[in-house]
N, C-alpha and C positions, 0 to 999 in steps of 0.2 A: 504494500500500500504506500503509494508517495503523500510524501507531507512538505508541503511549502510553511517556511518559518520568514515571515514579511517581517521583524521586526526584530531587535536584540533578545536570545534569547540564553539560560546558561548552556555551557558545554556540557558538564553534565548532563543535562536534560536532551540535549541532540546526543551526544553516545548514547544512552538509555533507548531514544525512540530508532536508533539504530540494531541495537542490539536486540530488540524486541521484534525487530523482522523489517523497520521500515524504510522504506527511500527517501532519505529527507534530502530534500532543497534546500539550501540556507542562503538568504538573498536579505539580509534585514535592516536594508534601507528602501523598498520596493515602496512607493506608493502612486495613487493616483490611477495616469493611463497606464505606466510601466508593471505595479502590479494588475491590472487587467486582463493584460498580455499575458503578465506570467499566468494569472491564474488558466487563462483559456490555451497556452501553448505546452503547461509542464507536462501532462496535465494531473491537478491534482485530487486528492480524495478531500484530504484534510488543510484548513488551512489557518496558521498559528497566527495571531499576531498579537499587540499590546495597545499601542496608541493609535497606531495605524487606521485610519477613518476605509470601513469597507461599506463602498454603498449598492448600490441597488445595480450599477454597471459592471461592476467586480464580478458581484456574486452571478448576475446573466453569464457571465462569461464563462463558467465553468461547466461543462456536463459531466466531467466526474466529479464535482464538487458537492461532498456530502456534509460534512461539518467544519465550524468555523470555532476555533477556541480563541478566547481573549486571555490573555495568561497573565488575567487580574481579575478585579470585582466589577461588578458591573459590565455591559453591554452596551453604551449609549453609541459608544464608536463606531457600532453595527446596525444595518437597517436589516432589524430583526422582522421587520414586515415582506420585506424583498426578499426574504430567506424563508420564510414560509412558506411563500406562495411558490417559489421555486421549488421545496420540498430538501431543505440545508437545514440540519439541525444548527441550534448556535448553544457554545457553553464558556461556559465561565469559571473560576474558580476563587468562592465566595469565602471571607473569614482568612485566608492566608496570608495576608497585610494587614490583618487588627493589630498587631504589635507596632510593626513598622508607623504605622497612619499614628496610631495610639501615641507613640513615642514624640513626633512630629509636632502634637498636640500639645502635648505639655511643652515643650521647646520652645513655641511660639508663644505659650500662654505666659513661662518665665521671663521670656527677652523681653515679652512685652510690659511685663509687671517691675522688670528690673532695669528697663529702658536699656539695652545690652546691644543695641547696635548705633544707637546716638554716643555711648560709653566709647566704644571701639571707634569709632569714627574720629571722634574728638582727639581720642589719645595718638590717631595716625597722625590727625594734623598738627600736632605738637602744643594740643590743649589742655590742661588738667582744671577739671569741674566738678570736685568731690561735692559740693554743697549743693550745685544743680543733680546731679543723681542719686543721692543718698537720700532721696525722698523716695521712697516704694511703702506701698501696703502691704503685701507677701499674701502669700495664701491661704495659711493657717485660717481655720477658722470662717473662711469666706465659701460663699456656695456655689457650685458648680452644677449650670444648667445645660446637660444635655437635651438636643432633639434628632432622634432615631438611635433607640438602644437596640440595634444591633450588634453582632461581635466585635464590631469596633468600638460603638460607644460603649459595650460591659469592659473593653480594654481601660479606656479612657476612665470610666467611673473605678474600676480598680485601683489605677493609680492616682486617683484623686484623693482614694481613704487613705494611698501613704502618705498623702500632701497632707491630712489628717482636716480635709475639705469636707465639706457636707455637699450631697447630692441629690438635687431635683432635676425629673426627667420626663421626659413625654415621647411614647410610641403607638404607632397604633395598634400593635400589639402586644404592648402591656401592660398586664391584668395588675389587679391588687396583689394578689399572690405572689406573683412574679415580681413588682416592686419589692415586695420583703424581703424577699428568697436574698435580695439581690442587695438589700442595704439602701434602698433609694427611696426618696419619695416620688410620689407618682404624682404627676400635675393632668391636670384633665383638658390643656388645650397649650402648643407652643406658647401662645402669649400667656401664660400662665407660668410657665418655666421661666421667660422673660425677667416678666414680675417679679419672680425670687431669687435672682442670680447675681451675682458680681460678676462670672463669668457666665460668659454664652458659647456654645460650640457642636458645630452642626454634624450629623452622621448620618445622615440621611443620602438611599438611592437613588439617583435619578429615575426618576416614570413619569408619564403623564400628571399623575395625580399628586405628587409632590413639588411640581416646576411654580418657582417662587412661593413655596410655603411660609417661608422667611420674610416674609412682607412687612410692610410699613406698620403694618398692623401689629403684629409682631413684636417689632425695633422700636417703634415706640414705647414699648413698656419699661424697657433697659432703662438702668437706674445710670445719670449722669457719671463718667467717667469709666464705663462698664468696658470687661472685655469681652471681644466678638473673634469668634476665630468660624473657621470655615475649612475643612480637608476631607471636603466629602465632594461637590459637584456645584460649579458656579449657576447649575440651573436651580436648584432646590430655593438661591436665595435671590433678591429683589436688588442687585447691585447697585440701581439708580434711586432706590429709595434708603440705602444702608450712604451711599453718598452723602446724603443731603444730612440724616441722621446721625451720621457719626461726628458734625461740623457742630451741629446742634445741641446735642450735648456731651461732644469731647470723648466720645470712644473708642478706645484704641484696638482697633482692627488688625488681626493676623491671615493672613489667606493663602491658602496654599493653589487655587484653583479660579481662573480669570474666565470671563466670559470671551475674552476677545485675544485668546491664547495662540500662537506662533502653531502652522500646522504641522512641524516637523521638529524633532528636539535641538533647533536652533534656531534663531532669525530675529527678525527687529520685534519690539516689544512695548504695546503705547495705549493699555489697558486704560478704559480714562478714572477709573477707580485709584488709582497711585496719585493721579495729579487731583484728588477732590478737596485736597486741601486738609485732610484731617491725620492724623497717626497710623500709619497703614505700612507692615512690616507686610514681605512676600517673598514664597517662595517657589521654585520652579516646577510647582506640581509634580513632586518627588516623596510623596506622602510613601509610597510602595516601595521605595527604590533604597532597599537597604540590601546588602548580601543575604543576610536572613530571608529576608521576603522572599527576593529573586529566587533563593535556591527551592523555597518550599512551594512557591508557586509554580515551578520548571518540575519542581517532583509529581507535584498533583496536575500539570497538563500534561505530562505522561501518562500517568494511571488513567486521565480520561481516553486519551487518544487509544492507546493498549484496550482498553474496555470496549471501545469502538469497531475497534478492527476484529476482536473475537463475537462479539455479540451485536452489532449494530446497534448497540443503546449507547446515550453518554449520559454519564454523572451529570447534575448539575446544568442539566438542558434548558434555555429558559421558554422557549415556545413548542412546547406541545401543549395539544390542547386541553383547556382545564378540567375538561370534562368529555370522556367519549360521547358520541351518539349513540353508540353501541345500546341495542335495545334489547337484544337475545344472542346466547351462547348457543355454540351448535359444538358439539365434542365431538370428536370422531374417532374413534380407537379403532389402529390400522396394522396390519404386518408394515414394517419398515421396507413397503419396495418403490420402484419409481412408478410414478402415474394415478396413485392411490391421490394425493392431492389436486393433482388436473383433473382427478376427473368429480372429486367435490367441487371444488371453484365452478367448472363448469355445469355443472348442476345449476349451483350457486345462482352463477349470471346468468343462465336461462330464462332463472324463476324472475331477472328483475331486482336482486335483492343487493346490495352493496357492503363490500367486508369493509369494517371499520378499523379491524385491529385481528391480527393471528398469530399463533405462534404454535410450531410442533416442539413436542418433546418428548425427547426420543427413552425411552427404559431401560433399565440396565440389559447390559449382554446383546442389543439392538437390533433384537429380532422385532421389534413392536414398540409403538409411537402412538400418543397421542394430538391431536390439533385441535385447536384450541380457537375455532374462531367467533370473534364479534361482527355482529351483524343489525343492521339497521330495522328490520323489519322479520317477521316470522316468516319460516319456511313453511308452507304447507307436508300436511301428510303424504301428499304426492311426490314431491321431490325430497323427502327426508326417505320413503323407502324407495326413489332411484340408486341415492348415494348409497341406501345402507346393501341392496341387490346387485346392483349393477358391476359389481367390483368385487371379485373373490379376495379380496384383501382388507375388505372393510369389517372388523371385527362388531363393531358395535354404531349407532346413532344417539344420541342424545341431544334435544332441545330444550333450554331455559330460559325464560326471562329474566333478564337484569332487573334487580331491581333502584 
């Protein structure tokens, strides 16, 4: 199976998808028309990559192109809509930078609380201004408001209890329970988080339904002088309203992630967030980009890609769909020979009826298989005993409703 890798990836993890049987391409500066090309002349099955924006032209361009791994969190780089309708799974590998991102976080929230890059600055220029930075509040004691306690923000709320920080949060999927479990208070709406934070810091995934959660609505509530960090996705928050906001009442912004970011990991850089005039540290959306991360992220898009190539499933897939159609099971217990399933399927489409989802599975010693199919609509008693007749090889029929 060949695997194109569009983007920096570890060596380990190319030996590994080597040594597991596979052809890999390694080209991981490819973007644009040039990966296009590649993707439609390697040609490939699998296809890796990290930042690399794959759209809707890419992924047409493949006919052996079955899956696309992003060998980090999230998908947004991917037009997982283009990838469906083509029939590409797309996967990810979610939770393997909560440290990394987690670490990033408090980094920013120090320098910011410690003014630790106006310090460094000064002293290059050959300034000494103990009495201008020996003003800091510290953390001790101050609250720390997460929004989206995923494995990042349980990272991030982790190390806030060493900071010996108090922590309010809001998810939408966490319960009371799970606040306790976890040491957190549970807020019942971001701007309610807002309301009770010295710090603010976002973890939240990019979707639909999260782009600009972070709103004025929100930012308003932050207590004058507050900090704001962001090392999740510049869609999640309301950039031109966190502008205006942070002048407003003086809040010192950390960001790891710009709306108006360089397409390629280098180029000119003129986010208008930096020049809004307020306290605004940044960094080069590196949130992932520790050896740590790298190596266990390269570990786990192995094991998906490996999983793939045995079973045609992948870990961590994000567009299948939420819910089969599948309305009835049809079992078919068969001698393991060829033809016993051509000649169910075609049964099958005779009747008009559409397979949703199948699977055979074979028994020990492989004399005899079961198949497993979903199906949209009931088979009548007439084509349930063609399949079960018609085929000296068809042990058994069974039909059930899903329920």
């Amino acid at each position: 199976m060949r695997v194109l890798i569009a983007d920096q990836f570890e060596a380990s993890g190319i030996e590994k998808l080597r040594e597991a049987g596979c052809d890999v391409v390694y080209e991981p500066k490819l973007e644009g028309e040039a990966l296009r090309e590649a993707v439609a002349t390697t040609p490939c099955r699998v296809l890796i990559v990290r930042s690399t924006q794959v759209t809707k032209d890419v992924i047409e361009a493949g006919d052996s192109l079955g899956l696309i791994v992003r060998a980090g969190a999230g998908v947004n780089t991917i037009d997982t809509t283009a990838a469906s309708k083509h029939s590409v799974l797309v996967a990810n590998c979610p939770g393997k930078n909560a440290v990394a991102v987690a670490e990033l976080t408090f980094g920013l929230i120090l320098a910011l609380d410690r003014r630790i890059v106006e310090n460094v600055v000064d002293l290059r220029h050959g300034t000494w201004n103990k009495k201008e930075y020996a003003q800091a509040r510290g953390l001790k004691g101050r609250t720390l408001g997460i929004i989206g306690l995923g494995q990042i923000g349980e990272a991030v709320a982790d190390r806030a209890k060493a900071f010996e920080m108090k922590v309010v949060a809001w998810s939408r999927s966490l319960t009371a329970a799970c606040a306790e479990e976890l040491s957190v208070e549970r807020a019942a709406t971001p701007a309610a988080v807002a309301a009770h934070c010295d710090v603010l810091t976002i973890h939240l995934a990019a979707a639909p339904e999260t782009r600009k959660l972070v709103n004025a609505e929100v930012l308003e509530q932050l207590k004058p002088g507050a900090l704001v960090i962001n090392t999740a996705r510049a869609e999640v928050m309301d950039y031109d309203a966190l502008a205006r906001i942070m002048v407003d009442k003086r809040l010192r912004v950390g960001l790891d992630v710009f709306a108006n970011e360089p397409p390629g990991s280098q180029g000119e850089f003129a986010d208008a967030i930096v020049k809004a005039g307020g306290l605004v540290y940044g960094t080069h959306h590196i949130g992932a980009s520790t050896e740590q991360a790298q190596a266990a992220i390269a570990e786990e898009t192995v094991q998906i890609v490996v999983e793939y190539q045995r079973t045609g499933r992948a870990r961590h897939c994000v567009n299948l769909c939420a819910r089969s159609p599948a309305r009835y099971l049809l079992s078919v217990r068969h001698v393991n020979k060829p033809g016993v399933l051509a000649h169910a399927l075609g049964a099958i489409s005779d009747a008009n009826v559409n397979v949703e989802e199948m699977e055979n599975v074979i028994c020990e010693g492989r004399e005899a298989a079961v198949a497993q199919i979903k199906l949209d609509a009931a088979l009548s008693d007439s084509v349930l005993k063609t399949i079960k007749g018609d085929n000296p090889y068809v042990i058994g029929v069974t039909q059930t409703r899903i329920v």
